[in-house]
N, C-alpha and C positions, 0 to 999 in steps of 0.2 A: 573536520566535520565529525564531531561524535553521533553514536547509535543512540536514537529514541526511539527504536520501535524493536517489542517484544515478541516472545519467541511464539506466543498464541498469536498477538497483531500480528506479525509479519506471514502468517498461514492463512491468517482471514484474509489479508491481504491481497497475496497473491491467488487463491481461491477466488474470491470476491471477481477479481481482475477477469483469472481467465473464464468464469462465468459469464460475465458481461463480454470479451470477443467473441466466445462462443456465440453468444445472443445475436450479438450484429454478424457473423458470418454467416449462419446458418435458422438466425431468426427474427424476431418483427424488426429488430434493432437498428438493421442496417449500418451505416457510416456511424452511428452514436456509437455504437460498441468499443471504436477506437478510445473511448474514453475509461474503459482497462484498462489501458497500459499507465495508465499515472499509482493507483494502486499494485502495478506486478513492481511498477520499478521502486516505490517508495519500501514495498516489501524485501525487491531483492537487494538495493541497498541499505536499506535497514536505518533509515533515515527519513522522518516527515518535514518539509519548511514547516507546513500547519502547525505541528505539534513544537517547533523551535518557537514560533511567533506567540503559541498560548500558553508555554511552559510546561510541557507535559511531555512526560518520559515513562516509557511503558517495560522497560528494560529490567527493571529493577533494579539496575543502582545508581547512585547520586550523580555518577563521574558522568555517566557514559557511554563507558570503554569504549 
């Protein structure tokens, strides 16, 4: 499984992420908030399917790594 996600993506990412549990724990969100955690983990392993299925690699190089 190589890295497609870049070192800005992977902060908006998980940023992003725990915005939105915050929101469902502590606001209108409720139970949707769980839908965070697909952004914290795509962030913290540094890996999109998304981005595998449309050819897009935010890393900046060809391979990978």
């Amino acid at each position: 499984m190589a890295t497609n996600v870049g070192s800005l993506d992977r902060l908006l990412r998980i940023a992003a992420g725990a915005i939105l549990l915050l929101l469902g724990a502590f606001g209108p969100l409720g139970w949707w908030g769980l839908i965070g955690l697909a952004p914290i983990a795509t962030g913290l392993l540094r890996w999109c399917p998304a981005y595998t299925l449309i050819g897009v690699n935010t890393c900046g190089t060809a391979s990978g790594t």
